[in-house]
NUDO-738794 format. One record per residue (C-alpha): residue number from 1; residue in three letters; x, y, z. Coordinates in steps of 0.2 Angstrom, whole numbers. Example, Ala and Ser with C-alpha at 12.3 -4.5 7.8 and 13.67 -1.06 7.14 Angstrom:
% NUDO-738794
1,ALA,62,-22,39
2,SER,68,-5,36
This chain:
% NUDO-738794
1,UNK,-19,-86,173
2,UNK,-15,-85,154
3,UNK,-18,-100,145
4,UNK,-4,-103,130
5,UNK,-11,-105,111
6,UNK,-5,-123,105
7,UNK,8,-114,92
8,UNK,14,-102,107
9,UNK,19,-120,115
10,UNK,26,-128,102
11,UNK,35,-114,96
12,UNK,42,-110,113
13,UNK,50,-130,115
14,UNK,62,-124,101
15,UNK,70,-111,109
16,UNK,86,-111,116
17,UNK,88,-101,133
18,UNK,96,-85,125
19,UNK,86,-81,111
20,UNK,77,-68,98
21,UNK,58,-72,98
22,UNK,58,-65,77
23,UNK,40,-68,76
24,UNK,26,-57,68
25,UNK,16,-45,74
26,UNK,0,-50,86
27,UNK,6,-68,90
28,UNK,11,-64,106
29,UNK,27,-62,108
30,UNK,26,-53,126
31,UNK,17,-70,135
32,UNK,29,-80,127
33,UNK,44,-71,132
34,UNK,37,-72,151
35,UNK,36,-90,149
36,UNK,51,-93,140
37,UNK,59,-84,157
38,UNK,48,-93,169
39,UNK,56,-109,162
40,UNK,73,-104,164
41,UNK,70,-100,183
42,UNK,68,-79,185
43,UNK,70,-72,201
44,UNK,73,-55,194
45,UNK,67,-43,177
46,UNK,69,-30,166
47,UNK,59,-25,153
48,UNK,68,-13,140
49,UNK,58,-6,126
50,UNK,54,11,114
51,UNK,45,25,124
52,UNK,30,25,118
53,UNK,26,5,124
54,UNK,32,8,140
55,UNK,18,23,142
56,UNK,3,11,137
57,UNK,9,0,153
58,UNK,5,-17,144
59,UNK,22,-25,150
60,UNK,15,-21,170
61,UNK,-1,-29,165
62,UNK,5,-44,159
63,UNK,20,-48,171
64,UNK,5,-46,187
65,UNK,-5,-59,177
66,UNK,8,-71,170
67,UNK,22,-70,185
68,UNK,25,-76,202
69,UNK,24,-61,214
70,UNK,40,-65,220
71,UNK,47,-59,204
72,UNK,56,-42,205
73,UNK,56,-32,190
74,UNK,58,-15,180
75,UNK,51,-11,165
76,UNK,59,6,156
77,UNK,65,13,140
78,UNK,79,11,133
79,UNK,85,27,136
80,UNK,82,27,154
81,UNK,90,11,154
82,UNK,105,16,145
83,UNK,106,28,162
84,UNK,106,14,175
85,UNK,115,4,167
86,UNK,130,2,179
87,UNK,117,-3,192
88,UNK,114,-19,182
89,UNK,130,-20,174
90,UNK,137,-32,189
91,UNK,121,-42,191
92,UNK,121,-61,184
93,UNK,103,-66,191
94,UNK,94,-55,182
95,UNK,83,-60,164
96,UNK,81,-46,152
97,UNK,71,-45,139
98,UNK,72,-31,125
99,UNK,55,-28,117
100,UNK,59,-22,97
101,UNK,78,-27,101
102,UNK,80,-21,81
103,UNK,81,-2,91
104,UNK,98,-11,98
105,UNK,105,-15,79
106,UNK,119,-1,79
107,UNK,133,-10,91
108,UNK,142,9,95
109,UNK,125,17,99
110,UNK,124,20,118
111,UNK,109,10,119
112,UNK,116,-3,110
113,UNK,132,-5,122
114,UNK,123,-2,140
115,UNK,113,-19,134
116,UNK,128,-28,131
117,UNK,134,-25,145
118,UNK,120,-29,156
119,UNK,117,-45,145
120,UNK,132,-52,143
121,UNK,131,-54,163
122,UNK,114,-58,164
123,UNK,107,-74,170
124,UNK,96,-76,154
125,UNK,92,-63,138
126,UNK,79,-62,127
127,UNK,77,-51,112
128,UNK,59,-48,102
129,UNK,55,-40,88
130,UNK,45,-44,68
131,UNK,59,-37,61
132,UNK,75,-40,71
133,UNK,86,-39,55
134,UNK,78,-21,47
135,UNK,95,-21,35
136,UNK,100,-36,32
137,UNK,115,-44,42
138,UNK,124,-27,46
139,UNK,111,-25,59
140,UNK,118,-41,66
141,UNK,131,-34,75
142,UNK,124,-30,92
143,UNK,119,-50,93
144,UNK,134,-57,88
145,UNK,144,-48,103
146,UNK,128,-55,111
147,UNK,132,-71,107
148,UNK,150,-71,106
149,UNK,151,-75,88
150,UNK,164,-56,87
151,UNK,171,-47,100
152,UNK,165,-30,94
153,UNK,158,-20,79
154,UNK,173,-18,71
155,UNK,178,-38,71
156,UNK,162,-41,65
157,UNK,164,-28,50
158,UNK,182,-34,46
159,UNK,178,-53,47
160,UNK,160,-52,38
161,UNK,157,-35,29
162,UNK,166,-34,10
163,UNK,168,-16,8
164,UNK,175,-4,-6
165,UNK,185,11,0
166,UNK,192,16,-17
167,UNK,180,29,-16
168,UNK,183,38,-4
169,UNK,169,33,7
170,UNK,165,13,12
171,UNK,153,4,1
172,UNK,146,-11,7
173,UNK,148,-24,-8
174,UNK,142,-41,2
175,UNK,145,-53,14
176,UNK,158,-66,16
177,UNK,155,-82,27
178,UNK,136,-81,21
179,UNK,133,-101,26
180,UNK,140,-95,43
181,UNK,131,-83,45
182,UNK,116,-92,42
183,UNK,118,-107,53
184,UNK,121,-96,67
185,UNK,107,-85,65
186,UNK,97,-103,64
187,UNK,105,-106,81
188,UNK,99,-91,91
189,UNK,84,-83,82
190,UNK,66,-92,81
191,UNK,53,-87,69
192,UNK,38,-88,70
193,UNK,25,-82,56
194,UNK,6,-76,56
195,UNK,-2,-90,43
196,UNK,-18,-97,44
197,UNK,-9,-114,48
198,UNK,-11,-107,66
199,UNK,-29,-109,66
200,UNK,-31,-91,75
201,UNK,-45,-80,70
202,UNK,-43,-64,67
203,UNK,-40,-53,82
204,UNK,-46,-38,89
205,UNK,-33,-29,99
206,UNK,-40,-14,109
207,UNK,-24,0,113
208,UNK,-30,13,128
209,UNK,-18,25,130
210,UNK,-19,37,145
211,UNK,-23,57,142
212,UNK,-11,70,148
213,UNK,-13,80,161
214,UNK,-11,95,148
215,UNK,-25,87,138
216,UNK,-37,85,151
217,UNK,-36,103,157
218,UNK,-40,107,137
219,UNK,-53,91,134
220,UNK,-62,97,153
221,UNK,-60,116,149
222,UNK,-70,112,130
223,UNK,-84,101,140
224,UNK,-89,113,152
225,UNK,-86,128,146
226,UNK,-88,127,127
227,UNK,-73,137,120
228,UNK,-53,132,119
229,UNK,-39,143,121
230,UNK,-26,141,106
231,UNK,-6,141,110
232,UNK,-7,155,100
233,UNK,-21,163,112
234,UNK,-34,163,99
235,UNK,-50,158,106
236,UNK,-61,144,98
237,UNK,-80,143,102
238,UNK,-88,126,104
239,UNK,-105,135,102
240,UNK,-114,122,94
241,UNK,-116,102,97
242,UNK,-110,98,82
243,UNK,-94,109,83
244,UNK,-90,102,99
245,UNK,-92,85,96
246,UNK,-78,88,80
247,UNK,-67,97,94
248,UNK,-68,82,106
249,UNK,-66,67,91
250,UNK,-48,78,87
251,UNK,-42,82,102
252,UNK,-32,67,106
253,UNK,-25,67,89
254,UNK,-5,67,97
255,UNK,-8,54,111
256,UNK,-15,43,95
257,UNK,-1,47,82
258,UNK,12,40,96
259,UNK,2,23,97
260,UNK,2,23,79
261,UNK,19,24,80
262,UNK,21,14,91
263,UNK,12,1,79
264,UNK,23,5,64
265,UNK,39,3,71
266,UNK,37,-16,79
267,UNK,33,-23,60
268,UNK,37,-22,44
269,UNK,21,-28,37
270,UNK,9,-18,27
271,UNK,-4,-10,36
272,UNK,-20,-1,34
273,UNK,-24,15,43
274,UNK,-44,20,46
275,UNK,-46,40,50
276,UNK,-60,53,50
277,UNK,-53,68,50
278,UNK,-39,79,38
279,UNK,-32,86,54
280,UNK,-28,67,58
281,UNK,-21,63,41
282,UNK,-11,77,42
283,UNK,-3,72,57
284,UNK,0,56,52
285,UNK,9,62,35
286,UNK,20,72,44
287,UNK,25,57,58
288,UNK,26,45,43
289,UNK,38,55,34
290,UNK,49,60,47
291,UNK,51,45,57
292,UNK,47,30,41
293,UNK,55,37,27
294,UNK,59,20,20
295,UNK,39,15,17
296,UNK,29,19,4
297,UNK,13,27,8
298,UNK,-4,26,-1
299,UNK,-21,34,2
300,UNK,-38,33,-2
301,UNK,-45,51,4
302,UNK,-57,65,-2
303,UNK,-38,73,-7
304,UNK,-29,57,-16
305,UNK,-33,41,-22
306,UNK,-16,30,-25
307,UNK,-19,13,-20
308,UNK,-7,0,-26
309,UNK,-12,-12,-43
310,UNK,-16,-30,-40
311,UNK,-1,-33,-51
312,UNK,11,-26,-40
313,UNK,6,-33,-25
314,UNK,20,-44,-24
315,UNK,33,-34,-25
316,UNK,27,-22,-12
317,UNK,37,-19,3
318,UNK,32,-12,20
319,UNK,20,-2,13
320,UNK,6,9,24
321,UNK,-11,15,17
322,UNK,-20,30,24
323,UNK,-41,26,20
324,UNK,-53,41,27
325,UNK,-69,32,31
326,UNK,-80,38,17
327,UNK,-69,37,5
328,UNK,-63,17,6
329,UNK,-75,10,18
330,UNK,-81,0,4
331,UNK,-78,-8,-14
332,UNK,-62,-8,-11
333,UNK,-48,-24,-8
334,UNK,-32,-22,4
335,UNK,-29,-41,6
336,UNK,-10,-34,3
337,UNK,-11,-30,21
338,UNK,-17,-42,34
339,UNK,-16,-28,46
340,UNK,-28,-15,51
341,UNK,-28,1,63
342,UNK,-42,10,66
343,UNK,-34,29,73
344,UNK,-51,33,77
345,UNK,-69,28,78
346,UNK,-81,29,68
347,UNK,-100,34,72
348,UNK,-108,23,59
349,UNK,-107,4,63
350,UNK,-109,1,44
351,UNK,-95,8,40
352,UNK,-84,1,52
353,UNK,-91,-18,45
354,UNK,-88,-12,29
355,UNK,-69,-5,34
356,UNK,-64,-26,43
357,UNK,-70,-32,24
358,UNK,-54,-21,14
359,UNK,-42,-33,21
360,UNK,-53,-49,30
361,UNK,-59,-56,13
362,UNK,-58,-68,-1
363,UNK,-37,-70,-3
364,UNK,-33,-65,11
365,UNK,-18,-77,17
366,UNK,-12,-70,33
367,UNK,-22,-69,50
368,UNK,-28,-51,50
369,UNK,-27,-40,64
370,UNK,-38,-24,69
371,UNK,-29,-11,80
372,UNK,-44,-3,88
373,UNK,-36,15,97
374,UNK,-43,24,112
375,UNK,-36,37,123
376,UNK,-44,35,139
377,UNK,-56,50,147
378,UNK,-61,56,130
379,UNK,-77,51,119
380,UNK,-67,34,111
381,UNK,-71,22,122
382,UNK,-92,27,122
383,UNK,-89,26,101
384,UNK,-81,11,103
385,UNK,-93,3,114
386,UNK,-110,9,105
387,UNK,-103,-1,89
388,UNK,-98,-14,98
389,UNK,-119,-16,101
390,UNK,-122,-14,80
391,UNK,-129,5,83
392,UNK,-121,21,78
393,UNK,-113,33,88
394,UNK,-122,51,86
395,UNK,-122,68,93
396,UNK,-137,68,105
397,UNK,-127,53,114
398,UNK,-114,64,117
399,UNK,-125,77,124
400,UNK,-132,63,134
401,UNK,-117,55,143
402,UNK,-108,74,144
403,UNK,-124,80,155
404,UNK,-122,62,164
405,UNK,-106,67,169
406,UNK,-107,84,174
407,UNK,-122,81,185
């Protein structure tokens, strides 16, 4: 059985029933949620979160650890929740919890009314996410149908929203009822911040996400028989150790870009991004600008070096910088950013130390935590574990556990 932190049980003593757990990234919101439910008596649950968490099957994990086995539950995506939804919709014993309930924000969005639905039935709700209110309070909306406070979007927009429409176009000017407002979001959401008044050390957080079946056919087919075939049917050759071993590291370059996402989207918190290779910097550019438009991205590479001046630390918002191992390893300070999120291994164990001491040093003010990514069935987990034991990770032990494993 898990065993609670002392703030986890304080913090969860103040919480009403219904309630939005607004607390930062890494505190454990998910066991806290669970007990919060387990205290309210849960017979039945469902689990409503983005995609991409649902595929790492960390909510499975924790419910068979933390719950009774009696408890009956269903974790799914929001979209395939917003399919069933009628099959809930008449339900009042279930609990539901919404795992980065900011996704639910919009109050028209399909999403947004097949939750409503199910909730405002539901035996017990409970929303989580670092950054429940991404715009302010028009992303309120959704809660306050939740919570009875309007009856819909529109009420909400009419009673609260001061818009200008001379223009043609509505322009949100402000908000009226401010103290209102206030006092109720008091009432239902809980936060809960990552200082060192916690007395948490910093935390490694290992994410191992499970390889494709279309991967594994590529990953098995470059093992064994030392060439790829391209989409475009050009044929690579692996002929040589060190070219395979490059193939292998890059490979599951998607599968890690989805748990990067996965990472950006539940905080708004600066974080720092460890990479090897251009092919992976490249893909991250291209999610990051297409899905995180908002955020300001730095990089310390071999092709830019932008990182933010000290001076301006304090003004920086959400921001996300891209280091390349060689490049910002050392002799450089990232104490902006309190999170790190290492897209790939390393092989040399040096840098990797020297990569925790960019954000985990001298006026640092926020508990720091370090993402570690590994896709299962590929070379990552054997990187990962050789520098757990202080030694670098080289070619000739790849050569060694690849012949291991085609005996």
């Amino acid at each position: 059985m898990v065993e609670l932190y002392p703030y986890q049980v304080e913090y969860l003593e103040s919480l009403p029933k219904n309630v939005i757990m607004a607390a930062d990234t890494g505190l454990g919101k998910t066991i806290m949620a669970l007990e919060h439910a387990k205290r309210h008596g849960i017979s039945k649950l469902i689990v409503v979160a983005p995609a991409s968490k649902v595929r790492t099957g960390d909510w499975e994990r924790e419910i068979g650890n933390y719950l009774d086995d009696k408890v009956i539950y269903n974790v799914m995506s929001y979209e395939m929740f917003t399919k069933n939804a009628l099959l809930y919709s008449t339900m009042n014993d279930i609990t539901i919890i919404m795992d980065e309930c900011h996704f639910i924000c919009n109050a028209t969005a399909k999403r947004s009314k097949a939750i409503i639905k199910v909730a405002k039935q539901a035996h017990q709700w409970i929303g989580l996410s670092a950054t429940p209110l991404p715009n302010g309070w028009r992303s309120a909306e959704t809660y306050a149908i939740l919570t009875g406070l309007a009856k819909n979007k529109t009420e909400f927009v009419n009673r609260f929203e001061i818009i200008d429409r001379s223009k043609g176009f509505p322009l949100l000017l402000g908000y009226r009822e401010k103290e209102l407002l206030e006092n109720w979001w008091k009432g239902i959401a809980k936060s809960l911040e990552r200082t060192g008044d916690l007395k948490l050390p910093s935390r490694m957080i290992a994410i191992e996400e499970p390889m494709t079946p279309k991967l594994q056919k590529i990953y098995n087919k470059a093992v064994k028989e030392r060439f790829i075939t391209h989409d475009d049917g050009e044929i690579e050759l692996l002929d040589s150790p060190s070219k395979l071993f490059v193939k292998l590291r890059q490979l599951p370059n998607a599968i890690r870009i989805d748990a990067l996402q996965s990472i950006v989207e539940s905080t708004d918190e600066h974080i720092v991004v460890f990479y090897n290779f251009n092919s992976e910097r490249d893909a991250m550019l291209e999610m990051l600008n297409k899905s995180f438009k908002g955020r300001k991205i730095y990089e310390q590479s071999g092709h830019k070096s932008e990182l933010p001046v000290r001076e301006k630390w304090g003004k920086l918002h959400s921001s996300i910088t891209l280091v390349q191992y060689q490049s910002g390893s050392q002799a450089i300070e990232l104490t902006y950013a309190s999170i790190t999120v290492y897209l790939s291994p390393c092989t040399s164990y040096a840098n990797y130390e020297q990569s925790k001491g960019r954000t985990r040093r001298n006026g640092q003010e926020k508990v720091t935590l370090f993402y570690h990514i590994a896709v299962e069935g590929t070379l990552d987990r054997h990187i990962w574990k050789i520098l757990s034991t202080k030694r670098d990770f080289s070619i000739d032990l790849m050569s060694k556990l690849l012949t291991e494993n085609t005996k």
